[in-house]
N, C-alpha and C positions, 0 to 999 in steps of 0.2 A: 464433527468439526467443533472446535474447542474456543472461543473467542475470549482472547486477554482481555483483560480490566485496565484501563489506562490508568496507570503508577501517579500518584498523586507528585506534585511537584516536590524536589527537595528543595531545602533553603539555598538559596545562592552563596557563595565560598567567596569571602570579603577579596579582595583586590590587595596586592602587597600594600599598596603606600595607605589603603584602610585600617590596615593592623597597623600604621604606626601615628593614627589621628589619636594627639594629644600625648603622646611622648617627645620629649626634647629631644634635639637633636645631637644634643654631647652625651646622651644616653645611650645610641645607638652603639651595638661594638661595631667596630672596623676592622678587616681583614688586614689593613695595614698598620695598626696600633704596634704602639712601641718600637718602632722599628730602631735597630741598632746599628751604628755605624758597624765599619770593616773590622774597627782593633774589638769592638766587643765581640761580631761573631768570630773572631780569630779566638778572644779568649776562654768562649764558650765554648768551641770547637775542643782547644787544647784541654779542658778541663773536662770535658765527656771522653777525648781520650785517655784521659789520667785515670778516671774512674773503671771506665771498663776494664784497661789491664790489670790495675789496681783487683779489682772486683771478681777479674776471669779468668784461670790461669789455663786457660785455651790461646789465650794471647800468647805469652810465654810460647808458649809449643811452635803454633805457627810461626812466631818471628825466630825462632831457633831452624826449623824447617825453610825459609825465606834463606838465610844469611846460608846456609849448606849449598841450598843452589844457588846464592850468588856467587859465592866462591866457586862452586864447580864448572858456571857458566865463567868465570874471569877466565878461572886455568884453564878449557876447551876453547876460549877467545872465539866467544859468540858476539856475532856484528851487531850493528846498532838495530836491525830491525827486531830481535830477535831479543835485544834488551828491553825492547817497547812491549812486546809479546809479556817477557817474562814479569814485566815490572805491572802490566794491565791484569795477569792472573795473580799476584802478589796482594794487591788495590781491593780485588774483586772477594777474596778471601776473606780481607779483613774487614769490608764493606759489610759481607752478610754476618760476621760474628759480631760486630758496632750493635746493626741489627737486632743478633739473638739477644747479645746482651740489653738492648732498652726495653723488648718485649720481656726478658725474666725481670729484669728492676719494676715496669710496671706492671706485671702480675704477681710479684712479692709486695709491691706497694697497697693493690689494690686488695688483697688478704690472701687467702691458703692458695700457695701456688700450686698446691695438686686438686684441686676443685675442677673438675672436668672439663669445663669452658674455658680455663685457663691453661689447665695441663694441653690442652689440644694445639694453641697459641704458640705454646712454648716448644710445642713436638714440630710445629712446621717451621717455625724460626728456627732451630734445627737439621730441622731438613734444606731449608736455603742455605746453611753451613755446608750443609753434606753436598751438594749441586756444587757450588762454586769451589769449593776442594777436590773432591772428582774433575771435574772438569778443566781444573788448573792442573792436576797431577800429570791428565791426558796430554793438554798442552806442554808442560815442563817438559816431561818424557820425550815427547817428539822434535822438540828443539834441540834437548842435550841428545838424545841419539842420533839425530842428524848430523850435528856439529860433529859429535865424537866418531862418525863414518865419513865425513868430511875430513879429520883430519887421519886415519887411517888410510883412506884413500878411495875407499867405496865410493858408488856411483850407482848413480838411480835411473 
């Protein structure tokens, strides 16, 4: 039978408001710093989208892809629920490519973007592209084929 050694004490682990005995208080950062009204983050908004298509010509593609089905959704005259569907897989698309594109600018910022830590970063930002494409395409398809056996005449 084997009897432990009782562990000598560690130092005690300072208390938050201890780590900040004798720092000012306007020193401190705040989670709410800077905050901007509406028109700036409107204009920050509008200008991170200027740069990513600017920056990505995956944009291009998709909204070339977007405007085919909305035209072919106008001409099969899919109902309003069915605009909501197609307009949230539209949203959701360019949400993950917003996405790819800020993780490639901050791993081209931070240096060689095929440095393995970084290339991994950039392969699943990617991959969130690839999800919510797929999974729009699924969506698209079964709306426009429905409508389009809707107006043939099929029945389910």
């Amino acid at each position: 039978m084997m009897l432990t050694q009782p562990q000598p004490e560690s130092p005690m682990t300072p208390e938050p408001d201890e780590l900040l005995d004798g720092v000012d208080d306007c020193d401190v950062p705040r989670a709410r710093a800077g905050r901007r009204n509406l028109r700036e983050k409107l204009v920050a908004g509008l200008s991170g989208w200027k740069h990513a298509i600017r920056g990505d010509s995956s944009f291009f593609a998709h909204g070339y892809r977007v405007l085919l089905v909305a035209l072919t959704a106008a001409m099969l005259g899919v109902g309003p629920q069915g605009w909501i569907v197609l307009v949230m897989a539209a949203c959701s698309i360019f949400i993950a490519e917003l996405n790819h594109s800020a993780i490639d600018t901050l791993a081209r910022a931070i240096g060689d973007p095929d440095e393995p830590r970084l290339k991994v970063a950039r392969e699943i930002a990617a991959g969130g592209v690839l999800v919510a494409v797929v999974g729009s395409a699924i969506v698209v398809g079964v709306i426009l084929v429905l409508q389009f056996g809707d107006l043939l005449g099929w029945s389910l």
